[in-house]
MARLUMDO-449748 format. One record per residue (C-alpha): residue in one letter; z, y, x; residue number from 1. Coordinates in nm, 4 decimals. Each point is the difference from the previous one (the first is absolute). Layout:
N
+------+----------+----------+----------+------+
: resn :       up :    north :     east : resi :
+------+----------+----------+----------+------+
:    A :        Z :        Y :        X :  NUM :
...
+------+----------+----------+----------+------+
//
This chain:
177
+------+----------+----------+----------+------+
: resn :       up :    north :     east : resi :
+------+----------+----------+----------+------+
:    X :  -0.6414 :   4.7254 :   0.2340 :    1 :
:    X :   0.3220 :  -0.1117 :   0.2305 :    2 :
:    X :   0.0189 :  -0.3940 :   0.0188 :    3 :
:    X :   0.2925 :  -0.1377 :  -0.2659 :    4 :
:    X :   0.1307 :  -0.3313 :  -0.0455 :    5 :
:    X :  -0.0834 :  -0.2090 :  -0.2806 :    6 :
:    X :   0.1208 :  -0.3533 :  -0.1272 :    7 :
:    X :  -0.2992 :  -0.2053 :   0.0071 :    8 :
:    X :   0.0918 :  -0.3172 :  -0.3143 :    9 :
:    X :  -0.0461 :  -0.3263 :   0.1205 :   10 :
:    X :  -0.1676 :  -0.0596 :  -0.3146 :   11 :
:    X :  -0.3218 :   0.1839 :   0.0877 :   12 :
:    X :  -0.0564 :  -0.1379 :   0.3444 :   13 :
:    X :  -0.2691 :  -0.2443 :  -0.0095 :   14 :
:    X :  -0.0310 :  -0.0519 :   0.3865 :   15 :
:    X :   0.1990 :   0.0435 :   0.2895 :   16 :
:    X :  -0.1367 :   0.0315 :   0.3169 :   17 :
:    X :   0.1925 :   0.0014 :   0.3747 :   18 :
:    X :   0.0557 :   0.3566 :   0.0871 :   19 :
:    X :  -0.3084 :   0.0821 :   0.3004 :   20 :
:    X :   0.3091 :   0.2104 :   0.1846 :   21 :
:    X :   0.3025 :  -0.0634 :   0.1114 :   22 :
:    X :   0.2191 :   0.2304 :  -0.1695 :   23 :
:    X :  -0.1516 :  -0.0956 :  -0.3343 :   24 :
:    X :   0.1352 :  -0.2805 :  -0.2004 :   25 :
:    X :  -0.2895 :  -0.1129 :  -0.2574 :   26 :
:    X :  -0.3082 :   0.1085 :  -0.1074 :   27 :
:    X :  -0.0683 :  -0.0796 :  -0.3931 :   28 :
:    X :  -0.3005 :   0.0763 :  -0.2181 :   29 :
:    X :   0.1338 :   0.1243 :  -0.3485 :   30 :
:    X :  -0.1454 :  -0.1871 :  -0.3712 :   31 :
:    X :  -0.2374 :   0.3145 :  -0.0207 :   32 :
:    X :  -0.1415 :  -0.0588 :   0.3146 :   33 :
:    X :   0.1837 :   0.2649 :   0.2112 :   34 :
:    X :   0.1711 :  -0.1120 :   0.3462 :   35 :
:    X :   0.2790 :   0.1650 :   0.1852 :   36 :
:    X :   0.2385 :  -0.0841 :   0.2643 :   37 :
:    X :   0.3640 :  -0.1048 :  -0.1382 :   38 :
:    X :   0.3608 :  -0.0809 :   0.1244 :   39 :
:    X :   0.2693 :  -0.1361 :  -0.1633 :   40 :
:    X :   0.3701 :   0.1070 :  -0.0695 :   41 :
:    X :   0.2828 :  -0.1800 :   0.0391 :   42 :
:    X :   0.0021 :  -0.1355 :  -0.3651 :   43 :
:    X :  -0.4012 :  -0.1464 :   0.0337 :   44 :
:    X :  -0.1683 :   0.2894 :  -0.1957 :   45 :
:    X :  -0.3539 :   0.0985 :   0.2054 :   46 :
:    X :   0.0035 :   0.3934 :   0.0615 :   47 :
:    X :  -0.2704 :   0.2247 :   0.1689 :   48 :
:    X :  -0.0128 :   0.3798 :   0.1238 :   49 :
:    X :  -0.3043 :   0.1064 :  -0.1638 :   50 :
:    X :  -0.1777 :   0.3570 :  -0.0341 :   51 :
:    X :  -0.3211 :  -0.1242 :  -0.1834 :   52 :
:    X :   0.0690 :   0.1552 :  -0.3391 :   53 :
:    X :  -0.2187 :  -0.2674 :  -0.1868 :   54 :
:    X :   0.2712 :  -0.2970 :   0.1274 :   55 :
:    X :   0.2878 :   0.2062 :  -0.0666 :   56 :
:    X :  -0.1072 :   0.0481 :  -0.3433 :   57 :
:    X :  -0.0913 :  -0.3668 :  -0.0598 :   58 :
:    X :   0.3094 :  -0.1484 :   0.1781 :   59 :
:    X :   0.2066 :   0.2717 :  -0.2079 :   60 :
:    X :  -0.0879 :  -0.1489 :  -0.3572 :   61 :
:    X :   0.0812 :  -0.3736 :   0.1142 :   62 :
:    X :   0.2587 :  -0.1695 :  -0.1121 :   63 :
:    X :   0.2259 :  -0.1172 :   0.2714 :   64 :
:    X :   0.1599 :  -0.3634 :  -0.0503 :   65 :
:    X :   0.2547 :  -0.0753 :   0.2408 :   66 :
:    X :  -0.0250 :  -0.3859 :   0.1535 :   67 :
:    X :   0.3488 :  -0.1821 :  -0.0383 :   68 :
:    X :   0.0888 :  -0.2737 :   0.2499 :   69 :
:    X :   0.2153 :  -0.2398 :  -0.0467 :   70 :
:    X :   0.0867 :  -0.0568 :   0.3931 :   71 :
:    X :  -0.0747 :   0.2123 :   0.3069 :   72 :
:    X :   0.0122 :  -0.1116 :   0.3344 :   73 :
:    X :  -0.1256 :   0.2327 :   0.2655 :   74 :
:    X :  -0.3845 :   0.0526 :  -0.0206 :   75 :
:    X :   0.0099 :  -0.2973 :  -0.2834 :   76 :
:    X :   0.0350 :   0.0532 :  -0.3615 :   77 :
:    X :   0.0049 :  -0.2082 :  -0.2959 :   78 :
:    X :  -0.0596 :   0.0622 :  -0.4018 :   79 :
:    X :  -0.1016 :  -0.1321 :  -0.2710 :   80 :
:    X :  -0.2901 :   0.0033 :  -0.1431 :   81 :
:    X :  -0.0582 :   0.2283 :  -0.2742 :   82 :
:    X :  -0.2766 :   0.0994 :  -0.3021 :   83 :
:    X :  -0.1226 :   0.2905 :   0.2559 :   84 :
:    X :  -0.1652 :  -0.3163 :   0.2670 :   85 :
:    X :  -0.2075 :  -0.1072 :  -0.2122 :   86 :
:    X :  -0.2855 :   0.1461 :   0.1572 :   87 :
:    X :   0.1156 :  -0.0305 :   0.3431 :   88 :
:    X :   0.0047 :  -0.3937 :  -0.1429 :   89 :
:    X :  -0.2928 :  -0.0222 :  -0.0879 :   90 :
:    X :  -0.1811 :   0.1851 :   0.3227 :   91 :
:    X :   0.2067 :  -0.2685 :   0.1957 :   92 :
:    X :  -0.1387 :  -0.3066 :  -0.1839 :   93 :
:    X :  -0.3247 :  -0.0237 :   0.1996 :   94 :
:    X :   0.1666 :   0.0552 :   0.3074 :   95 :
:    X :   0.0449 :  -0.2435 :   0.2717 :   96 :
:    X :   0.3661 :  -0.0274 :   0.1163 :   97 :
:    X :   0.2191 :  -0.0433 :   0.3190 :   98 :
:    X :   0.2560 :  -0.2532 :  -0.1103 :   99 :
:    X :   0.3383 :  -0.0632 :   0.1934 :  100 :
:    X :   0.2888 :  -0.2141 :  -0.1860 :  101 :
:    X :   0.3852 :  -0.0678 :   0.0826 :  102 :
:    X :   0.2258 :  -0.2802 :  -0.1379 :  103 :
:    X :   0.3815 :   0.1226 :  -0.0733 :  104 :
:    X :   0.2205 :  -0.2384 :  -0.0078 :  105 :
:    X :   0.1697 :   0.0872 :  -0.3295 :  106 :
:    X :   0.3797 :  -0.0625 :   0.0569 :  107 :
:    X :  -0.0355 :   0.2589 :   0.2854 :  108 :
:    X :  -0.0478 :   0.2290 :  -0.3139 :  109 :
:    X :   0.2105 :   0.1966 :  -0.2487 :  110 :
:    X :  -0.0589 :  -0.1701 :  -0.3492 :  111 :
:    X :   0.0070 :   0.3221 :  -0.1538 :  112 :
:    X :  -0.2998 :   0.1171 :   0.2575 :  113 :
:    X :  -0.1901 :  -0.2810 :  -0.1074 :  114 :
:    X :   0.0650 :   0.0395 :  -0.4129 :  115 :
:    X :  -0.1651 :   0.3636 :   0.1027 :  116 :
:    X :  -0.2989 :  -0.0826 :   0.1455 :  117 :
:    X :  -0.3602 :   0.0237 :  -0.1429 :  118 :
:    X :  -0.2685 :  -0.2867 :   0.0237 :  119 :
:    X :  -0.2514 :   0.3393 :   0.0587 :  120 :
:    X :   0.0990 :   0.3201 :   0.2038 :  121 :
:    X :  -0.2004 :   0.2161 :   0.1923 :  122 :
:    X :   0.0344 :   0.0757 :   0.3581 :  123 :
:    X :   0.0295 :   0.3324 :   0.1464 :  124 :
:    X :  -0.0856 :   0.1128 :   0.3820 :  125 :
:    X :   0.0964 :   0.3803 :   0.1137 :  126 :
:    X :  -0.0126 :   0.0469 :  -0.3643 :  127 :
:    X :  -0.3563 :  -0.1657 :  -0.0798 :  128 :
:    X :  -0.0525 :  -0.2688 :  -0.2227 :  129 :
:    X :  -0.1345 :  -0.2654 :   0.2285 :  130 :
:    X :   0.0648 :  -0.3148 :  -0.1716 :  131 :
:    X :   0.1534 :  -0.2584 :  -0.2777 :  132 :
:    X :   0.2766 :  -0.2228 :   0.0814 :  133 :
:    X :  -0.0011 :  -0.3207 :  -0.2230 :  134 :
:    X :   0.3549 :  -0.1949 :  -0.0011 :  135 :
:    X :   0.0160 :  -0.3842 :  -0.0527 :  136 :
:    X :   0.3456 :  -0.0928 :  -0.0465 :  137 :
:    X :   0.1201 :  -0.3450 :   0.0512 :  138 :
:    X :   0.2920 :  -0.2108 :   0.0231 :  139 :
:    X :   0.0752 :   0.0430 :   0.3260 :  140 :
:    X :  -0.1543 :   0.2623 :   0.0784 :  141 :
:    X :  -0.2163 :   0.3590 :  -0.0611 :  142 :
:    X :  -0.3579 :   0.0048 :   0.1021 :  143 :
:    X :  -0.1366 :   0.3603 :   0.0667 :  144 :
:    X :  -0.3751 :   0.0154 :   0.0168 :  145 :
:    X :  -0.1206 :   0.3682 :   0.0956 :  146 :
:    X :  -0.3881 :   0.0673 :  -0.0177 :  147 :
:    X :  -0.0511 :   0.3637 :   0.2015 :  148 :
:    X :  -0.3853 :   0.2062 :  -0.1517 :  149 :
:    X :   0.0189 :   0.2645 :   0.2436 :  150 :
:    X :   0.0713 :  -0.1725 :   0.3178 :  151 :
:    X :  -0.1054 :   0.3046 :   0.2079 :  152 :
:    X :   0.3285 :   0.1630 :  -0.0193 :  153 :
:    X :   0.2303 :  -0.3272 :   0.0748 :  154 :
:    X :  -0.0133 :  -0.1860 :   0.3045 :  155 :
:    X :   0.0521 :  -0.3622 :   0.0379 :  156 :
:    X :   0.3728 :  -0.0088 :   0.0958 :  157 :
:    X :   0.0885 :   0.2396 :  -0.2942 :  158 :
:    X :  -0.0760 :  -0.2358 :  -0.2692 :  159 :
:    X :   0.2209 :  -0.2370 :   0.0970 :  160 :
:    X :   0.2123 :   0.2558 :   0.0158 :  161 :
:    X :  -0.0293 :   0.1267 :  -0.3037 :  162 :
:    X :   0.0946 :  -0.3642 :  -0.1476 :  163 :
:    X :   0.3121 :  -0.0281 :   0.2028 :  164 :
:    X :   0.0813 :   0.2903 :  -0.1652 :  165 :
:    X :   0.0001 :  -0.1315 :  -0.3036 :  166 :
:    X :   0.1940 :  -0.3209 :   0.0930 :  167 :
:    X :   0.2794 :   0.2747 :   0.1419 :  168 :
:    X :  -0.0062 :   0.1306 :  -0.3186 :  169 :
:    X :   0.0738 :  -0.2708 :  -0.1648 :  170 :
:    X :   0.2528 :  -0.0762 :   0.1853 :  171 :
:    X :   0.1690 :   0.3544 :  -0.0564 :  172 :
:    X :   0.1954 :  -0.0491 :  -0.2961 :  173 :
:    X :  -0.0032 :   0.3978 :  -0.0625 :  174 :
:    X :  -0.3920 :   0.0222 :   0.0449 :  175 :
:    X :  -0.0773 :  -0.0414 :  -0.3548 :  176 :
:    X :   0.1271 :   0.1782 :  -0.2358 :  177 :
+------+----------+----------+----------+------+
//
């Protein structure tokens, strides 16, 4: 059978893995127990180029829910969190975090930014859910705390990165919509 690509829902991935190759982006082992080698497109959906006719068929009759972000920013993503995380949730509960937090001062910030914001969103790395950011807004100001699960695909410098982000966002008085 010749090799075809396949869309590979986010919903069915229980565990990603670091691709062992260069070329490769992620390795992920499937609800059922299957693993394969996946890459993502440019609007965060995993896909694979598969010929082993048992995947194909099982990755055919999955429903495929699209993630929807409510800010990008390079390799970072943002979204809400949704009735589908519940079980990513609850595998994160007994997990011991990486925590990084940033103080924005909030009259650097659009008001309408701010109205817009979640206390709860997840955070997204090349596509991956990696983390939850928790917001404590304040008087004077927005306190971001992000707490990163899988801190084998983000280095130190890119989670404080990934909070200036945010505070550029909220600055951005087009970000949200």
């Amino acid at each position: 059978m010749k090799s075809i690509e396949v869309k590979v829902p986010r919903n069915i991935v229980d565990k990603i893995y670091p691709h062992p190759e260069l070329h490769g982006d992620f390795v992920v082992s499937l609800v059922n127990g299957m693993i394969t080698d996946v890459f993502y497109d440019e609007d965060g959906c995993y896909m694979t180029i598969t010929d082993e006719k048992d995947l194909i068929e099982y990755l055919s009759k999955q429903e495929t829910i699209l993630p929807s972000y409510f800010y990008r920013n390079g390799v970072f993503s943002f979204r809400f969190i949704e009735e589908e995380d519940t079980a990513l949730l609850l595998k994160w509960r007994n997990i011991q975090t990486i925590s990084v937090s940033l103080r924005v001062d909030k009259a650097k910030c659009n008001l309408i930014n701010i109205d817009r914001l979640s206390k709860k969103f997840i955070f997204v790395f090349y596509w991956m859910e990696v983390g939850i950011v928790t917001t404590n807004i304040n008087s004077a100001y927005i306190e971001f705390k992000l707490d990163i699960y899988f801190d084998d695909f983000i280095r130190g410098i890119d989670k404080e990165l990934a909070l200036q982000s945010l505070a550029w966002m909220l600055e951005d008085e087009s970000s949200l919509k």
